[in-house]
C-alpha positions as CSV (number, residue, x, y, z in Angstrom):
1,X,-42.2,-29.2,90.9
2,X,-45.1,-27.0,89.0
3,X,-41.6,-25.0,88.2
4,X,-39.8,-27.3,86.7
5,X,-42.9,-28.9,84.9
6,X,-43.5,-25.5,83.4
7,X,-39.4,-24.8,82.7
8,X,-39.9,-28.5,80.8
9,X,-42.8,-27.8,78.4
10,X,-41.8,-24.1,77.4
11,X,-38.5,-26.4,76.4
12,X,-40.7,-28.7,74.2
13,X,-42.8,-26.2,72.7
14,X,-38.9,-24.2,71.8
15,X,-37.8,-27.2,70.2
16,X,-41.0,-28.1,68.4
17,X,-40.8,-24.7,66.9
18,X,-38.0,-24.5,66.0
19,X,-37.9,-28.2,64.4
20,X,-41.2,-26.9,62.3
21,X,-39.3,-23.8,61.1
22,X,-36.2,-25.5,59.8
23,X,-38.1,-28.7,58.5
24,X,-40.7,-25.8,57.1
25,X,-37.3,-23.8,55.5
26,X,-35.9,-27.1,54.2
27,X,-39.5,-27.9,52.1
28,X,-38.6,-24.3,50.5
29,X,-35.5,-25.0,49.6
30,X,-36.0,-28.2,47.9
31,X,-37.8,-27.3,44.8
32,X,-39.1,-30.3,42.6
33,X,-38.4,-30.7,38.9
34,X,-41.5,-31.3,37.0
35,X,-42.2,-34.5,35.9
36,X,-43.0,-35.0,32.1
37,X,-45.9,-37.8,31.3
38,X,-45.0,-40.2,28.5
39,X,-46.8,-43.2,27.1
40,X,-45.1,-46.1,24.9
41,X,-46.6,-46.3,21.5
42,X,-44.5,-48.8,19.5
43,X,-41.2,-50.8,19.9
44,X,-38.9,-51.9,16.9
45,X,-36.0,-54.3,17.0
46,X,-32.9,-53.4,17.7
47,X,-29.0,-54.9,17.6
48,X,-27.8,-55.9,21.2
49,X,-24.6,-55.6,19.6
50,X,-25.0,-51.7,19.3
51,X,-23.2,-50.0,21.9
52,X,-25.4,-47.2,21.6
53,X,-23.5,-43.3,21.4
54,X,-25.6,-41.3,19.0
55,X,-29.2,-42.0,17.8
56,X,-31.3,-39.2,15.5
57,X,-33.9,-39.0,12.6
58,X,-32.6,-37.6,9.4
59,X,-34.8,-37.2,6.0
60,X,-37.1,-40.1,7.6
61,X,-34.1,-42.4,8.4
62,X,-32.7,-43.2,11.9
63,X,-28.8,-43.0,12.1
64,X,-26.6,-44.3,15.0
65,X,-23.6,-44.1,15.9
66,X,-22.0,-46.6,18.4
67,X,-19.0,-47.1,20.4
68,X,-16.8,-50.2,21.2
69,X,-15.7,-51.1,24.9
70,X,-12.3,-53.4,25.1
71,X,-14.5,-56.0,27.6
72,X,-17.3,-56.2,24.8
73,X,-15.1,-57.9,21.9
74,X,-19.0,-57.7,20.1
75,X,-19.3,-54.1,19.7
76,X,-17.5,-51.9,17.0
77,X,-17.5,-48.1,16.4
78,X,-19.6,-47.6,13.4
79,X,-22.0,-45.1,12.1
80,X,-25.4,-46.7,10.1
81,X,-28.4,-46.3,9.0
82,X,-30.9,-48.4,11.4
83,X,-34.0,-50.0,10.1
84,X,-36.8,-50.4,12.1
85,X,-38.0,-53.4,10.6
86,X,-35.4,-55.8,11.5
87,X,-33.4,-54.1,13.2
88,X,-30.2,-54.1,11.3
89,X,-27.8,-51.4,10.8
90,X,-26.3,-50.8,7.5
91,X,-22.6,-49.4,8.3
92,X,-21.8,-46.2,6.1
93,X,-18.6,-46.0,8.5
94,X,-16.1,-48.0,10.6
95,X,-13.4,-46.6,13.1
96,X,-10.1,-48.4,13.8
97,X,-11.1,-50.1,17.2
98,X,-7.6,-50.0,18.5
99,X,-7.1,-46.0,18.1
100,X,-11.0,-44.8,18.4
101,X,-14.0,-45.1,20.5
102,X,-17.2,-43.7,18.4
103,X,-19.2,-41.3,20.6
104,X,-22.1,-39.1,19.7
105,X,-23.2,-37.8,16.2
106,X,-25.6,-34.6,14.6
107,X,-25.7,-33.9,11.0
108,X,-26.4,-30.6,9.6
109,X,-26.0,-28.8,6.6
110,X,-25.4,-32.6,4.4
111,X,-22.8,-33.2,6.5
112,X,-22.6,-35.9,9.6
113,X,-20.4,-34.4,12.5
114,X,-19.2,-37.5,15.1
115,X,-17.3,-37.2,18.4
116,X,-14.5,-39.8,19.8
117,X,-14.3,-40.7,23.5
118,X,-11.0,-39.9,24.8
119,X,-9.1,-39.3,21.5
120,X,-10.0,-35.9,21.2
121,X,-10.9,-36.3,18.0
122,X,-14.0,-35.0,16.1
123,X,-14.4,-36.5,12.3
124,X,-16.8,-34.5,9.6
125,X,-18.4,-36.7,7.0
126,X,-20.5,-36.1,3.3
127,X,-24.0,-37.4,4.6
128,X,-24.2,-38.6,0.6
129,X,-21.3,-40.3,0.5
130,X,-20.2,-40.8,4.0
131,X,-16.8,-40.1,2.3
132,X,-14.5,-38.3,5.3
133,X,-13.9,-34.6,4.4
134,X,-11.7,-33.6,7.4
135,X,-11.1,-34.4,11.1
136,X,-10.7,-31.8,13.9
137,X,-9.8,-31.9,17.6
138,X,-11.2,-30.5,20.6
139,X,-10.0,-29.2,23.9
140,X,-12.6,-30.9,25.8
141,X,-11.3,-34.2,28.2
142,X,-13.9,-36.3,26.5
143,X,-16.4,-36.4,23.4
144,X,-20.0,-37.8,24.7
145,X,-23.4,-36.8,23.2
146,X,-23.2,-34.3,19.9
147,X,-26.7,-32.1,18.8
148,X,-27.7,-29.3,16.7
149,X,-30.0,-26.2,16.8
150,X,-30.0,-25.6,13.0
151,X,-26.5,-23.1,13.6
152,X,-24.5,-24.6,16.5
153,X,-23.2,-28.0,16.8
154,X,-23.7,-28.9,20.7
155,X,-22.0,-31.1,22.8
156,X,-22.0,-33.0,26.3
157,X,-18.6,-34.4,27.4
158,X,-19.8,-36.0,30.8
159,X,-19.4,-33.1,32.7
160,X,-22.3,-30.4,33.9
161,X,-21.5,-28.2,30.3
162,X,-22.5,-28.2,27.1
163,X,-20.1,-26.9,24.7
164,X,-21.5,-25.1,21.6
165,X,-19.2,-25.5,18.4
166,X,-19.1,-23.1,15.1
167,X,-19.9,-26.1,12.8
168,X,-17.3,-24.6,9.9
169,X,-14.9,-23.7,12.1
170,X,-15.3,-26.2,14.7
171,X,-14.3,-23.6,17.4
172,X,-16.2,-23.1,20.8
173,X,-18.6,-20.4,20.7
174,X,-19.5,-20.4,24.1
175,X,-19.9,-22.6,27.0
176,X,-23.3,-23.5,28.7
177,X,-23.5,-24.5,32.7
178,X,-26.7,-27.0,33.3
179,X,-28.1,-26.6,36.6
180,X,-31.3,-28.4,38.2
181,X,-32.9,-26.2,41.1
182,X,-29.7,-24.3,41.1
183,X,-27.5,-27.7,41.4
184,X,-25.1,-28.6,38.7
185,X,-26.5,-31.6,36.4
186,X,-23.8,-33.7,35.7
187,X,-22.7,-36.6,33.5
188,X,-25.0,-35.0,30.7
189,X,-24.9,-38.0,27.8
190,X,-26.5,-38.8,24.6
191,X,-28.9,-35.1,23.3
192,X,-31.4,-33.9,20.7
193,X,-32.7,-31.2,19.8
194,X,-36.2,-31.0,20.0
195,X,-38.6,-27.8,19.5
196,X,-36.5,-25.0,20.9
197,X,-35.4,-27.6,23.9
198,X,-31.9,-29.6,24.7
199,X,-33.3,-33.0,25.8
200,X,-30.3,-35.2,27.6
201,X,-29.8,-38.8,28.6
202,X,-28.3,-38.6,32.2
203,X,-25.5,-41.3,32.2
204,X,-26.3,-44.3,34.1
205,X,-30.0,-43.4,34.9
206,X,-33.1,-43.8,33.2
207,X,-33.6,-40.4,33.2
208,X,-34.2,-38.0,30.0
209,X,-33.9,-33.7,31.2
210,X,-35.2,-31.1,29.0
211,X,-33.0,-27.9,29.2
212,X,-33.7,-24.5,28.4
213,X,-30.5,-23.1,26.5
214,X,-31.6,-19.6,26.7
215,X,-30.5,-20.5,30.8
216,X,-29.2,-23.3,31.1
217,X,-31.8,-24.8,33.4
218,X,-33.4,-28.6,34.2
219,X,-36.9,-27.4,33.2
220,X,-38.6,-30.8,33.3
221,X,-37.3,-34.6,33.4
222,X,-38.4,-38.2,32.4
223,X,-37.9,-41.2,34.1
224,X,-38.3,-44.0,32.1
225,X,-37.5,-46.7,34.5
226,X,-40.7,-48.9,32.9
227,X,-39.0,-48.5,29.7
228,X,-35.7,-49.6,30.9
229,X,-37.0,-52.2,32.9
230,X,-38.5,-54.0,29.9
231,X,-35.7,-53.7,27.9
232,X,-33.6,-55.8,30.3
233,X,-36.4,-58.3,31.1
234,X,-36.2,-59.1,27.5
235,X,-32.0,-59.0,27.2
236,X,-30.2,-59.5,30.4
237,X,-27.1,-57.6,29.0
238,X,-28.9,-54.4,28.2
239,X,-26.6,-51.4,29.4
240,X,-27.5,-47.9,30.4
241,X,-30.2,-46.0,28.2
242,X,-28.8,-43.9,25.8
243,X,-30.5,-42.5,22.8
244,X,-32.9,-40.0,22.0
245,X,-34.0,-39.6,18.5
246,X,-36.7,-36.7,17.2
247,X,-38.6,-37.3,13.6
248,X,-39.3,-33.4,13.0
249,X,-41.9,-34.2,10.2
250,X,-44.2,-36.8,11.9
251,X,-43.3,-35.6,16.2
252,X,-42.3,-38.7,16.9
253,X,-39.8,-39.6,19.4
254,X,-37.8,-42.9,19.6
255,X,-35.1,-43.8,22.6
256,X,-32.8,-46.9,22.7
257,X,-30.1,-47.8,24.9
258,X,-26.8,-49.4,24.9
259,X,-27.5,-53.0,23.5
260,X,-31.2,-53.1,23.8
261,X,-33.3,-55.5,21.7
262,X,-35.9,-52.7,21.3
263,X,-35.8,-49.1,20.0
264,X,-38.8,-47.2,21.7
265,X,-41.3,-44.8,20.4
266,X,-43.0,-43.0,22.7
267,X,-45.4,-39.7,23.1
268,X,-45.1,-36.7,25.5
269,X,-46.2,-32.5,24.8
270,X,-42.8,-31.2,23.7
C-alpha cells in the first residue's frame, strides 16, 4: 500500500514538472508587443458619408481619399481637401463609381499618388491642379493603404507585405514581409509615415502597429478601442477605423475611420 502510495506521488510530482516546464517554455515563447500610451486631445467633425481610404497632412491641410461600396449608395470615390471646422470635404477629384473603387493616397514631390481597389489601377495627379498626368497599373491583387518615406512610395494591399514603388517609374523596388513576434501581420490597411517609422491601421481592428522598415518588424501597437468606441456611440453606422494622418510641422497626429462623425487628434512619443 506504502508502495503504491509512493509509485502515486513520484507520478504527481513527474507531471507537475513537467506541466511547469512546458507552461514555463510556452511564457518564453509568447513575447508581448509593447503597448504605445496615447491620450485624446481634440476631435473635429467629420462626413459619415466618407468611406475613409487615405487620410494625411500636406502644407497644413488634411487630404482624403475615400472609396465607394455598392451597398453604401452614399459614399463616392473622391479625393478632397477636409476641413476641420465643419467637417466638409472639398472634392479636387471624382472616380467613375461603376469602373473604380478609390483606395489609399501619399503625395510627394507636388504630385498626389492614389491606389484603386481591385482595378489595378494607380492614378498620378498635379497636387496644384489636381489635373490627372498619367495612370499606371500594378501587379499587386489589390490597392489598400499608400505612404511615403521622402524617396519610395509604399504600399499595403491587405496582405502581410508592403510593397515599395519607384515613384517615377512606378516599378517595385523591393518587397517588405511584416512580422509581429516572428508571426506574419496581416491585413495591413490605411499607413503614414511618421519619424523614420511605418505606422498601419490593421483592418477590422482598432489597432494602429508601428513597423521598423529597416526589418520589417511590429515594434509597438495602439489600441484605440476608447476611440472607436466613441465614435460609434455618437453614429451607429461608423465602420472600421481607418486613417492615420501626421502634421510634420506641429507633431500632431489625427486618425478617422470609415464614416465617423469625428476626426481624432491625439498624442503619443513617436
Amino acid at each position: 500500500m506504502q508502495k503504491k502510495l509512493f509509485g502515486t506521488l513520484f507520478l504527481a510530482v513527474i507531471l507537475f514538472s513537467c506541466n511547469n516546464e512546458q507552461s514555463s517554455e510556452g511564457s518564453e515563447t509568447k513575447a508581448s508587443t509593447p503597448s504605445i500610451p496615447f491620450k485624446l486631445v481634440n476631435s473635429f467633425p467629420h462626413d459619415t458619408t466618407a468611406f475613409t481610404e487615405g487620410f494625411l497632412v500636406h502644407n497644413n491641410q488634411v487630404f482624403e481619399s475615400t472609396g465607394s461600396p455598392d451597398e453604401l449608395s452614399e459614399t463616392s470615390s473622391v479625393i478632397g481637401i477636409l476641413d476641420l471646422k465643419t467637417g466638409k470635404l472639398d472634392t479636387k477629384v471624382t472616380l467613375d463609381k461603376a469602373r473604380y473603387f478609390g483606395e489609399g493616397i501619399t503625395i510627394l514631390n507636388d504630385k498626389i499618388y492614389q491606389l484603386t481597389y481591385k482595378s489595378k489601377v494607380g492614378f498620378v495627379y498635379d497636387l496644384k491642379t489636381f489635373k490627372k498626368i498619367k495612370e499606371f497599373s500594378f501587379n499587386n491583387s489589390e490597392g489598400w493603404g499608400l505612404t511615403t518615406d521622402g524617396q519610395s512610395l509604399i504600399m499595403s494591399d491587405g496582405t502581410y507585405n508592403l510593397t515599395y514603388l519607384d515613384p517615377n517609374s512606378l516599378a517595385v523596388i523591393k518587397t517588405l514581409p511584416i512580422r509581429e513576434n516572428g508571426y506574419a501581420k496581416e491585413l495591413l490597411n490605411e499607413l503614414e509615415y511618421i519619424k523614420g517609422f511605418i505606422y498601419a491601421n490593421v483592418w477590422q481592428t482598432n489597432e494602429i502597429v508601428k513597423i521598423d522598415p529597416a526589418t520589417g518588424n511590429v515594434v509597438a501597437k495602439m489600441n484605440l478601442g476608447s476611440i472607436a468606441a466613441d465614435a460609434k456611440t455618437q453614429y451607429a453606422k461608423s465602420l472600421e477605423m481607418n486613417g492615420i494622418a501626421f502634421d510634420s510641422t506641429t507633431n500632431k497626429v489625427y486618425i478617422t475611420g470609415k464614416m465617423w462623425p469625428k476626426v481624432y487628434e491625439i498624442d503619443f512619443s513617436h
